[in-house]
C-alpha positions in Angstrom: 0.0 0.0 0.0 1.6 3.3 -0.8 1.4 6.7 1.6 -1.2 7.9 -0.6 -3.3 5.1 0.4 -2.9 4.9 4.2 -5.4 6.2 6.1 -5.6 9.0 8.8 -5.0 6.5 11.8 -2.6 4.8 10.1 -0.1 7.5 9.1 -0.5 8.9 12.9 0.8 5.4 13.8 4.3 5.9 11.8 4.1 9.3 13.0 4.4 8.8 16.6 7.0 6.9 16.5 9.2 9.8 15.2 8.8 11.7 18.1 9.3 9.0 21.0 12.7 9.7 22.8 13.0 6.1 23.3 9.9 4.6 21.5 9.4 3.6 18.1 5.7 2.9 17.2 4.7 1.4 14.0 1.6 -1.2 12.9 3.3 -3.9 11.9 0.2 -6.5 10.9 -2.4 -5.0 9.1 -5.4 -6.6 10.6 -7.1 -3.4 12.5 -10.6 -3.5 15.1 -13.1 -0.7 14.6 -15.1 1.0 17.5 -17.4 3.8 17.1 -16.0 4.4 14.0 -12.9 4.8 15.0 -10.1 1.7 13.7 -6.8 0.3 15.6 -4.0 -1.8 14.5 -3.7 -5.3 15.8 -0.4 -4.5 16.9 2.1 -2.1 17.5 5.8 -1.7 18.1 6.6 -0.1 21.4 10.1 -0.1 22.4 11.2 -2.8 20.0 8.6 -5.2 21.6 5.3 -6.1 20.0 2.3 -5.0 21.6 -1.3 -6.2 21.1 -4.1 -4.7 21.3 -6.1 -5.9 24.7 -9.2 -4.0 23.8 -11.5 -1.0 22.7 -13.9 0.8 25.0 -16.4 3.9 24.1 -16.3 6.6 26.7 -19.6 8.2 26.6 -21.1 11.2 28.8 -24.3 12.2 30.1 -27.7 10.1 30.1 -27.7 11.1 26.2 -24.7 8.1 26.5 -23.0 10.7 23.7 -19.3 9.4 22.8 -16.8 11.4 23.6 -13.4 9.1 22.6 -12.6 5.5 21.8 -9.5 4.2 24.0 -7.1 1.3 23.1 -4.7 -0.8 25.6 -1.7 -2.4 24.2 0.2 -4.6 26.4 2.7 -7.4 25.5 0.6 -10.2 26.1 -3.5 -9.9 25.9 -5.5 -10.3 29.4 -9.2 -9.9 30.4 -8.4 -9.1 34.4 -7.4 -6.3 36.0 -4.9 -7.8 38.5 -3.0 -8.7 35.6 -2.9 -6.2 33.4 -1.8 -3.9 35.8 1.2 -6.3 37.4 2.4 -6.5 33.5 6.0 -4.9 33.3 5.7 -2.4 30.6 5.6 -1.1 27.3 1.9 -0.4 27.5 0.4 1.9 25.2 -2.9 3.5 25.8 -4.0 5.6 23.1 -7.1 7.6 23.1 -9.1 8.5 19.9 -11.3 11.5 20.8 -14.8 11.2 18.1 -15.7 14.8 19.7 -14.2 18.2 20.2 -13.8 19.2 24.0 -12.0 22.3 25.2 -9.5 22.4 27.7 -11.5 22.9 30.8 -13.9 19.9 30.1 -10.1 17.8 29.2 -8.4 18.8 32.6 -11.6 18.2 34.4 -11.7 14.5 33.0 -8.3 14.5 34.2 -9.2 15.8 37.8 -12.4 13.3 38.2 -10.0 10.4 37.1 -7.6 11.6 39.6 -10.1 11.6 42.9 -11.6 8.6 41.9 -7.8 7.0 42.2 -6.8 8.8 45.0 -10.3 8.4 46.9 -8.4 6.8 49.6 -5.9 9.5 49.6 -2.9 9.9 47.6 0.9 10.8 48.6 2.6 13.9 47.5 4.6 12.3 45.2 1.6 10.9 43.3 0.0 14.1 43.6 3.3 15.8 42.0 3.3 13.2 39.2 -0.7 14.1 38.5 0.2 18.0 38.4 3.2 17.1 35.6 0.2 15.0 33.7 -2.6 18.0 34.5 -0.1 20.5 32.6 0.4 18.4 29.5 -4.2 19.0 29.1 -4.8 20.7 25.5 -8.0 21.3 23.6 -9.1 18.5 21.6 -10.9 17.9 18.0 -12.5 15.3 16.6 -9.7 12.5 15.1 -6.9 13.9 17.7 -5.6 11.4 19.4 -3.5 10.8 22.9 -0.6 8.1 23.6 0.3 7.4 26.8 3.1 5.4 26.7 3.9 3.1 30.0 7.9 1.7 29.6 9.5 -0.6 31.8 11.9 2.0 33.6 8.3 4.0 35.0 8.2 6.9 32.7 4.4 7.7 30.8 5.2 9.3 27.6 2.3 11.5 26.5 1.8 12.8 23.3 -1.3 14.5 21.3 -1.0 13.2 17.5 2.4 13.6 16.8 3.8 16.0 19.4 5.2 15.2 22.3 4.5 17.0 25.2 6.0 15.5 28.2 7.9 12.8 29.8 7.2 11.8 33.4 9.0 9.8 35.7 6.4 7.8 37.8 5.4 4.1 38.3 3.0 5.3 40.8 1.3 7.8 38.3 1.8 4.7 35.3 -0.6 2.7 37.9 -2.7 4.7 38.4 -3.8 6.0 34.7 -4.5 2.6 33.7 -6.1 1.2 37.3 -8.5 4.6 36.4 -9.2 2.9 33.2 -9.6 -0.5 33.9 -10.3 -0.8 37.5 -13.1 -0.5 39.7 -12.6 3.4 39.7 -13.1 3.4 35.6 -15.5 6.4 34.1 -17.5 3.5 33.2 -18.6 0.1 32.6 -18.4 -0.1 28.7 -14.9 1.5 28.8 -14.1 -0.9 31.4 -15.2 -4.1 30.1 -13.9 -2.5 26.3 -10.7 -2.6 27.2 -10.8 -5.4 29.1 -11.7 -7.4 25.8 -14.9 -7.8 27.4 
């Protein structure tokens, strides 16, 4: 297939991978899942290891159940628990397809729920340092943007929007805790839950 032929998604995958410090991500089978209409390689290369994709879940909002973005988990070997997922040594890439435009008080105040719902039980300062250093990477979104989050095996989260990359942070704790807000018992919701879950 020539560049002229690739699609968005797919030209945003080889993208990202030229702006990784340490990270090169590429497709690397063809075979793709679609969500919502949104569409995800079965695989990616993260770090020169091959990551699959666990699942897709819909994050919708407000009784209207309107979508806001479609989120993917890669991890190194597929698993439907938890427990599991989140004892995994990294890479793990989560990547977030947004299907609707939000601004950037409605992004950092997703951020800001996600982060009380994991720190419910209270957080330590650290982990609240490591959230500010995420909060200040929040930017406006449109419709077809897309978030990675890139987990590695020494603790740092990569985040990027499309195919800049805004910060690097050093925290395991903070790594944890983004996907345990995705996947665990203090996810948004059930569908996204259970999405990427491969429920």
């Amino acid at each position: 297939m020539s560049p002229l032929h690739l699609t968005r998604k797919q030209r945003l995958a080889g993208l990202l991978g030229m702006f990784l410090v340490t990270s090169a991500l590429a497709p690397v089978i063809p075979a793709t899942h679609s969500l919502a209409g949104v569409t995800m390689p079965d695989t990616i290369r993260v770090d020169g290891a091959t990551l699959r994709l666990n699942g897709m879940g819909v994050r919708s909002f407000t009784f209207l159940q309107i979508h806001g973005y479609v989120a993917g988990l890669y991890v190194p070997a597929p698993a439907h628990d938890e427990a599991t997922l989140l004892a995994t040594k990294g890479p793990k890439l989560l990547q977030i397809s947004y299907v609707r435009s939000a601004g950037l008080g409605r992004v950092r105040g997703e951020m800001r729920a996600a982060h009380l719902r994991t720190c419910a039980s209270g957080c330590s300062p650290r982990e609240d340092g490591e959230y500010q250093q995420l909060l200040a990477t929040a930017r406006p979104v449109h419709a077809g943007d897309v978030s990675s989050y890139v987990f590695q095996a020494n603790g740092d989260v990569q985040v990027l929007l499309d195919d800049q990359r805004l910060a690097t942070i050093h925290g395991p704790d903070l790594a944890r805790a983004m996907l345990d807000g995705m996947i665990g018992r203090n996810a948004p919701t059930r569908a996204l839950r259970t999405g990427l879950l491969g429920g």
